[in-house]
C-alpha positions as CSV (number, residue, x, y, z in Angstrom):
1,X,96.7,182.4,54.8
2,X,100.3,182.4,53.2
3,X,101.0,185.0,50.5
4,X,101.5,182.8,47.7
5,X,98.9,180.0,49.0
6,X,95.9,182.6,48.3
7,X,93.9,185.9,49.3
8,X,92.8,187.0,52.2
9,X,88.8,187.8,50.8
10,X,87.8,188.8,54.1
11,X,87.0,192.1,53.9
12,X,84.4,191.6,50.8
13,X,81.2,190.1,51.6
14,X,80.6,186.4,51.3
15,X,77.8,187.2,48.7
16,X,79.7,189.2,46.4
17,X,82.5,186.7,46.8
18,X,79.9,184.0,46.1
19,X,78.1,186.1,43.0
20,X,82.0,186.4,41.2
21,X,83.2,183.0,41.6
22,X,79.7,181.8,40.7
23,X,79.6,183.5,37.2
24,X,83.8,182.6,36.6
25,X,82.4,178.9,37.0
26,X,79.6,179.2,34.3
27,X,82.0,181.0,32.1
28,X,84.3,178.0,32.5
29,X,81.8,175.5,32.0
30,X,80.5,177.4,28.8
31,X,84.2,177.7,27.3
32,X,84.7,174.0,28.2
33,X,81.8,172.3,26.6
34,X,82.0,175.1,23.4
35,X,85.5,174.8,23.3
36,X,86.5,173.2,20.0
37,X,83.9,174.0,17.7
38,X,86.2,176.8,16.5
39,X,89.4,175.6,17.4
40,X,88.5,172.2,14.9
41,X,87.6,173.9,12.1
42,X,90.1,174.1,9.2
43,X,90.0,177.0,6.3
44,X,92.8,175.2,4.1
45,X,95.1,172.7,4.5
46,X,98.3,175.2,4.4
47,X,96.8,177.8,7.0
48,X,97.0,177.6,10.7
49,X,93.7,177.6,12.5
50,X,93.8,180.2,15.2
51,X,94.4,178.9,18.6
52,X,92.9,181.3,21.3
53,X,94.6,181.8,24.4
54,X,92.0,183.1,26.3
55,X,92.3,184.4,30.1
56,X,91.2,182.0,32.8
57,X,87.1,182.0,33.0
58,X,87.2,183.7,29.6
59,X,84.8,182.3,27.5
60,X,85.4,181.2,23.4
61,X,83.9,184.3,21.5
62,X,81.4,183.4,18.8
63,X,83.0,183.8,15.4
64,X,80.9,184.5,12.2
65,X,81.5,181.0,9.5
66,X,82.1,183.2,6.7
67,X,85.4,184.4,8.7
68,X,87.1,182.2,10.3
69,X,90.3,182.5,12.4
70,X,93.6,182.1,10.9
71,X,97.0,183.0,12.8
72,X,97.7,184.2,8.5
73,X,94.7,186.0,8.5
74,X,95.5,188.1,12.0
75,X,98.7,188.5,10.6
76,X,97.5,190.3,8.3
77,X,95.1,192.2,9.8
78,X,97.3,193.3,12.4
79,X,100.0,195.2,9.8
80,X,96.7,196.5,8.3
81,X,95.6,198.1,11.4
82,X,98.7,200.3,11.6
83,X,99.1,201.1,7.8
84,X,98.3,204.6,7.3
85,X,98.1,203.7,3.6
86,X,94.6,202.7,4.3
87,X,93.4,206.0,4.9
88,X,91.8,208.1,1.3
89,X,95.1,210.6,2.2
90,X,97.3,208.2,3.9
91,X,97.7,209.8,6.8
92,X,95.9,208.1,9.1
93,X,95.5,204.2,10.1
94,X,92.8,202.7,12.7
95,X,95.3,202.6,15.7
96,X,95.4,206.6,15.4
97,X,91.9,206.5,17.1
98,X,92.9,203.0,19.3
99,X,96.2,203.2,20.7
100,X,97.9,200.4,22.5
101,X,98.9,202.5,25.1
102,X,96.0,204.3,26.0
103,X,93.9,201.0,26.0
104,X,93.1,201.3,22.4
105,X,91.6,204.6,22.7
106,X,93.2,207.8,22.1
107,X,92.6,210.4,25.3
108,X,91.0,212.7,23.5
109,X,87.3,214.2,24.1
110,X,86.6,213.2,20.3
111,X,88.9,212.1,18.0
112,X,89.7,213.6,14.3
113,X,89.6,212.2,11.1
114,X,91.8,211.8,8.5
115,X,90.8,214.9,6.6
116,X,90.6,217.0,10.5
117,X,86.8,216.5,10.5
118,X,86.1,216.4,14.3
119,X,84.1,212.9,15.0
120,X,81.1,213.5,18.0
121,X,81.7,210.4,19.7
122,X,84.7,209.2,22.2
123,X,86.7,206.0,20.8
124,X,86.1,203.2,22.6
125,X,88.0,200.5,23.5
126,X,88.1,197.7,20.9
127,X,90.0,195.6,23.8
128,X,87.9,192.4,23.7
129,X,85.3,193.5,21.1
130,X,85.1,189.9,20.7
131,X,83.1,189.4,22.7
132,X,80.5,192.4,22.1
133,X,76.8,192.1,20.7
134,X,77.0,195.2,19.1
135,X,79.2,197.8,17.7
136,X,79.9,201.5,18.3
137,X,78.2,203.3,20.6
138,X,74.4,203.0,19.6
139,X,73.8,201.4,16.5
140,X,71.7,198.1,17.2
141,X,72.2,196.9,13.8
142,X,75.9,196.6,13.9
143,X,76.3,193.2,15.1
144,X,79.6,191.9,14.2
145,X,82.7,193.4,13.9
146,X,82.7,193.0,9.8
147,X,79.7,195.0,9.5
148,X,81.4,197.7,11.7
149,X,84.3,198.1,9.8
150,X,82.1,199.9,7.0
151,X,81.6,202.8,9.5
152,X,85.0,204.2,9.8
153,X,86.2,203.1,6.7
154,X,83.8,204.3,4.0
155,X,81.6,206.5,6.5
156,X,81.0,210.2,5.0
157,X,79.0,211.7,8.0
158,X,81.6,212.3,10.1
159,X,84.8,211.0,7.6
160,X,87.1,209.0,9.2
161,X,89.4,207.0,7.2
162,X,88.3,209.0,4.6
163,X,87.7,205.9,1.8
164,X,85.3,206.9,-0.7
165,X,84.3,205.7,-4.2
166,X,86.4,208.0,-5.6
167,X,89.7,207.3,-4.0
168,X,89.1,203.6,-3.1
169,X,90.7,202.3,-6.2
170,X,93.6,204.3,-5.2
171,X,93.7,203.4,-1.6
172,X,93.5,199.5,-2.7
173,X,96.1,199.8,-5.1
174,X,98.1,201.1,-2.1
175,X,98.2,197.8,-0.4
176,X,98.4,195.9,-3.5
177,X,101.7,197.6,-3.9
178,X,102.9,196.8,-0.6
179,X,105.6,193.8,-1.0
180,X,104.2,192.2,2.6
181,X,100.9,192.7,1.7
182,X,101.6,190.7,-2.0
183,X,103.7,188.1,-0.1
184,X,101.3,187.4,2.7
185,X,97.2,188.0,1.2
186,X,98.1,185.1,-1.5
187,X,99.3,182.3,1.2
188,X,95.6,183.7,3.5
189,X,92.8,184.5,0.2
190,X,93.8,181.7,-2.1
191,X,90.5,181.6,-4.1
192,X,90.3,184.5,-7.2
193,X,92.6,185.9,-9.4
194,X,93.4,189.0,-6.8
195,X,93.0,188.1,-3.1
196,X,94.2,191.8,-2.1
197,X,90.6,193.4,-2.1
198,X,88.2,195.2,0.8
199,X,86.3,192.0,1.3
200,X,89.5,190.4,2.4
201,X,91.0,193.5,4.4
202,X,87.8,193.7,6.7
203,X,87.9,190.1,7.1
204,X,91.8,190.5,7.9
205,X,91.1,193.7,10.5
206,X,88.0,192.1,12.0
207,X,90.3,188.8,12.5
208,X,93.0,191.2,14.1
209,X,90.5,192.5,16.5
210,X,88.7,189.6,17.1
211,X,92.1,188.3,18.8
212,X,92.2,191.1,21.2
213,X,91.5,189.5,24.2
214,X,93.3,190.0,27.6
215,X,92.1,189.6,31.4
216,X,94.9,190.1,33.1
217,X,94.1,193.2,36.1
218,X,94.8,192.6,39.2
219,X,91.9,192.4,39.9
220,X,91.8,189.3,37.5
221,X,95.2,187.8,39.9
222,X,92.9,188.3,42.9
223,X,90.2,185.6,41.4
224,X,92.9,183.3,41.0
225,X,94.5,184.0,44.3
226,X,97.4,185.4,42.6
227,X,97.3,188.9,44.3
228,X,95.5,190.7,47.1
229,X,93.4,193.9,46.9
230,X,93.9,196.3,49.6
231,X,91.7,197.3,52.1
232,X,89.8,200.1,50.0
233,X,90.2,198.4,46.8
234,X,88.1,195.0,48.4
235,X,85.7,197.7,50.0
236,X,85.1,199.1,46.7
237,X,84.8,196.0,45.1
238,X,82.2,195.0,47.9
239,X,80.2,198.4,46.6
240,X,80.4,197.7,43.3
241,X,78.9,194.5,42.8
242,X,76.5,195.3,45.9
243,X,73.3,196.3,46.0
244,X,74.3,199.7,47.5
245,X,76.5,201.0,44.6
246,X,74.3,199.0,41.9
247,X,76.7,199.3,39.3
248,X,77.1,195.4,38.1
249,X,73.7,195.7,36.9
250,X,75.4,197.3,33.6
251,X,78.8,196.1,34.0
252,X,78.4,192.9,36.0
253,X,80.0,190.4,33.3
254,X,83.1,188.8,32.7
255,X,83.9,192.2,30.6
256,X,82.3,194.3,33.1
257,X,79.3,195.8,30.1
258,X,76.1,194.1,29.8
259,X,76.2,193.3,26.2
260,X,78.6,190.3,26.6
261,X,78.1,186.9,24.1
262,X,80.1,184.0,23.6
263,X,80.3,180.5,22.2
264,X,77.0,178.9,24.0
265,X,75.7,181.8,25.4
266,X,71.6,183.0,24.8
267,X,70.7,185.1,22.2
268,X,69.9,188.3,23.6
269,X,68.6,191.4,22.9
270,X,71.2,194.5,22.9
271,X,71.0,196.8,25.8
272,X,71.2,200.5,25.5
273,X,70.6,202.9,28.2
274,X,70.1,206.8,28.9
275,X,72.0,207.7,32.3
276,X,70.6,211.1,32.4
277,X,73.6,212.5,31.3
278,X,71.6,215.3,29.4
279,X,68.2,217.3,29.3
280,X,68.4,220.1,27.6
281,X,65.7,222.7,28.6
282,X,63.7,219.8,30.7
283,X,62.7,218.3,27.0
284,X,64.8,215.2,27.5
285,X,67.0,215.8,24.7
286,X,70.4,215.2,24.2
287,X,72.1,216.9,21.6
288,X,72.3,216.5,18.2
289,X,73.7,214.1,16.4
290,X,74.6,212.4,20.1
291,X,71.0,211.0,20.5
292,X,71.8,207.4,20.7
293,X,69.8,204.9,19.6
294,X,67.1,207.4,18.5
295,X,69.1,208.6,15.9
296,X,68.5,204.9,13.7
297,X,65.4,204.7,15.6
298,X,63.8,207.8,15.8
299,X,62.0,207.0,18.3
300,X,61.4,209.3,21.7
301,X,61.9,206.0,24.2
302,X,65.3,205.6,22.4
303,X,66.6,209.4,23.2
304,X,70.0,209.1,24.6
305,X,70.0,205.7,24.9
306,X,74.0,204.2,24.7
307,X,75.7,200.9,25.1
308,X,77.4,200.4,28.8
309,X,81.1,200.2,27.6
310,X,83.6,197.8,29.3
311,X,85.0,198.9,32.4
312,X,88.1,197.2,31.7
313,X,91.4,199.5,31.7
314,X,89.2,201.9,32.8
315,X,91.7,204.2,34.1
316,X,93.9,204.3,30.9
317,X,90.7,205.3,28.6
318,X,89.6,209.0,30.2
319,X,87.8,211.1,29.3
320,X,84.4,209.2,29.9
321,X,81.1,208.9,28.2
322,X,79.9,208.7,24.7
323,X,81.0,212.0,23.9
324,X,84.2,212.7,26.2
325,X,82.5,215.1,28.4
326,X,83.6,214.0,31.6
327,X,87.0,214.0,33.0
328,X,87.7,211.5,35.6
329,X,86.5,208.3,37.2
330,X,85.6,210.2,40.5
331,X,82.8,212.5,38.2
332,X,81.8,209.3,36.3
333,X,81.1,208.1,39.9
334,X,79.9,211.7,41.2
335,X,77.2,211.5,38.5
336,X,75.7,207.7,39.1
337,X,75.4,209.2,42.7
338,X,73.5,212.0,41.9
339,X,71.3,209.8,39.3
340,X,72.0,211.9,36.3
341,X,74.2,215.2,35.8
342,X,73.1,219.2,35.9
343,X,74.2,221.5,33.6
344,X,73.2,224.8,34.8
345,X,74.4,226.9,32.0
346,X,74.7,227.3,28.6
347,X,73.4,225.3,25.1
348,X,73.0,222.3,27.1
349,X,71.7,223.5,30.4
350,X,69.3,220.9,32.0
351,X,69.0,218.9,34.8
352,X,69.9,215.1,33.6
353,X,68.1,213.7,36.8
354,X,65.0,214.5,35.5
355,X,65.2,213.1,32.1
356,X,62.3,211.5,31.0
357,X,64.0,208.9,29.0
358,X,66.4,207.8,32.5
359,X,66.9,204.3,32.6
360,X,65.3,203.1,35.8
361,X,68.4,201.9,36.9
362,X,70.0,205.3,37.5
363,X,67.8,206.4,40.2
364,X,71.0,208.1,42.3
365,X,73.0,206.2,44.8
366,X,73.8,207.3,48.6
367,X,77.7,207.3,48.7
368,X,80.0,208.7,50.7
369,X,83.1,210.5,50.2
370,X,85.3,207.5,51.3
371,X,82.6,204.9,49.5
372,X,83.2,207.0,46.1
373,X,87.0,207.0,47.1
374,X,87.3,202.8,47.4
375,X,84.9,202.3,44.3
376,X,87.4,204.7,42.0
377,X,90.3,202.4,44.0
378,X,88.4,199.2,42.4
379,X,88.1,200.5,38.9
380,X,91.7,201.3,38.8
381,X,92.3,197.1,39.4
382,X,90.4,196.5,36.1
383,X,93.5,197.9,34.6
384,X,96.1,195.8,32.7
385,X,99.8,196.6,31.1
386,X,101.0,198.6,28.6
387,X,99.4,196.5,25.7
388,X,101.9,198.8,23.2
389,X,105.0,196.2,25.0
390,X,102.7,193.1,23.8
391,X,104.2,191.6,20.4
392,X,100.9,190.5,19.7
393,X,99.1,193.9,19.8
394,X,101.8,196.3,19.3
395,X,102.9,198.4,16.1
396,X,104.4,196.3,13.2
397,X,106.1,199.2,11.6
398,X,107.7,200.1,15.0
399,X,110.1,197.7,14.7
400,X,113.3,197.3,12.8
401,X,112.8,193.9,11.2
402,X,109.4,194.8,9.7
403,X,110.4,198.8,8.8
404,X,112.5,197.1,6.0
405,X,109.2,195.1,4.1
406,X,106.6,197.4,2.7
């Protein structure tokens, strides 16, 4: 088959082949038939109703009716996103924890607040939180990304942005000042006397991220015949969505996490799952306060018990796991093998693989060297561009025409 006419697919089994292009055309058909319930609907007749431009076979995310998308209203919330004045000592904005360039994480184990309070839990990716059931990395109740904004905003246990009731005033006031911001929040927020408040900056940073949506991989080119895998790349790819490596059962979507929802699609429970990453003493703990879900639940089933993150720009968001505690794709991989990880020392000695609390699903793998070697190689294809050279995620105050507006 000529380059440019298609891919040469041979090389991955007609079944996985057939269980990709199967669930690209039920996302298509979902986006089609859903398609303009969001794209018709007006806010007011002098704002522009956001237009997605979604990734072929991406779905139309679900967006809440008491927020609707506004190209004014991501405006917005994009410039807000980067403004350190939003922190209690404005020093710190949310794209210090979610960089561009790192995927919109930050490559650390766990990252620091704005008053150098050291959080327990990695930054995830916000890349196509759109499209997520639920928020952070074990809270069920967090299910849209207003709600989540509360967390690192106003949160106290760990501090992040570091707003509290005695400095929000201040902090508002900040913005208020801003000659953009008093420009721009009028033109969005035309009902009330002052339409710079926090109700309208979550909506405005919730918009922002809502539009964070990108599918572009290579691996993405090879579904539309626009690029070929190699040889170890299509083996891997074979593995990963086969019944040998197992791992599409929690990253098998369009997003590659099994919490993904859309315009149309069922409403389903949130998944959470412990991958026998701890066990300290043989108790089945994790440790404190990184117990997952048990820690709103309370309740033993829940111990360790995390969301499967998107596997998308994988290899720009190391280290791995809710807490940063492993280094590289290969040990993410290593692990899954092994069904769980041993500790054999120290505070949290234990062997995972005999965690009580193990999701069924992470029963160990047989893998060999080279089939842990091509399913790293497929990973890496999940990976897009620099998102820091994309105008429409970059940093405002980067460039020269915005430096000038406060």
């Amino acid at each position: 088959m000529a380059r440019n006419q298609g891919v040469d697919r041979s090389a991955v089994p007609r079944r996985i082949i057939r269980r990709v292009l199967v669930l690209a055309a039920i996302i298509v058909a979902g986006a089609a038939t859903y398609g303009l319930q969001v794209s018709g609907a007006l806010e007011a007749p002098h704002l522009k109703t956001w237009t997605w431009k979604l990734p072929p076979s991406f779905p139309q995310p679900k967006v809440p009716g008491t927020n609707p998308m506004t190209e004014g209203k991501v405006a917005i919330g994009h410039r807000l996103f980067y403004d350190k004045r939003l922190s209690g000592n404005g020093t710190q904005s949310c794209s210090s924890c979610h960089l561009p360039e790192l995927g919109f994480t930050d490559g650390k184990t766990t990252p620091v607040g704005s008053t150098g309070e050291t959080l327990p839990r990695n930054s995830p990716s916000i890349i196509n939180s759109a499209y997520h059931r639920s928020f952070t990395w074990a809270n069920p109740a967090l299910t849209s990304l207003e709600s989540q904004m509360a967390v690192p905003l106003f949160g106290t246990n760990p501090v992040e942005m570091g707003v509290n009731d005695r400095n929000r005033k201040k902090v508002i006031n900040r913005i208020r000042a801003g000659g953009w911001y008093r420009k721009h929040f009028p033109r969005v927020f035309s009902q009330g006397k002052q339409p710079i408040t926090w109700n309208n900056v979550i909506r405005s940073i919730s918009a922002f991220q809502r539009s964070l949506v990108s599918g572009t991989s290579k691996y993405d080119r090879f579904l539309r015949g626009k690029a070929e895998l190699e040889a170890n790349e299509r083996r891997g790819l074979g593995l990963f969505m086969g019944e040998k490596g197992e791992c599409s059962h929690c990253h098998g979507s369009f997003i590659f996490e099994d919490q993904a929802t859309y315009l149309g699609a069922p409403n389903e429970r949130a998944k959470f799952h412990n991958t026998g990453l701890y066990n300290l003493g043989g108790t089945g703990a994790y440790p404190a306060p990184n117990r997952g879900v048990f820690e709103i639940t309370g309740k033993q089933k829940d111990m360790g018990a995390f969301r499967a993150p998107s596997l998308r720009n994988v290899a720009r968001t190391a280290p791995y796991m809710h807490d940063g505690s492993v280094a590289t794709l290969r040990d993410v991989v290593d692990i899954y093998a092994a069904g769980g990880r041993v500790i054999e020392d120290g505070p949290y000695a234990g062997d995972g693989r005999k965690n009580p609390h193990k999701d069924p699903l992470i029963s160990g793998i047989n893998l060999s060297e080279k089939d842990r070697e091509d399913i790293v190689a497929f990973l890496k294809t999940l990976t897009e561009k620099d998102f820091s050279k994309d105008p429409r995620f970059n940093n405002p105050f980067k460039h020269k025409s915005q430096r000038k507006t406060k």
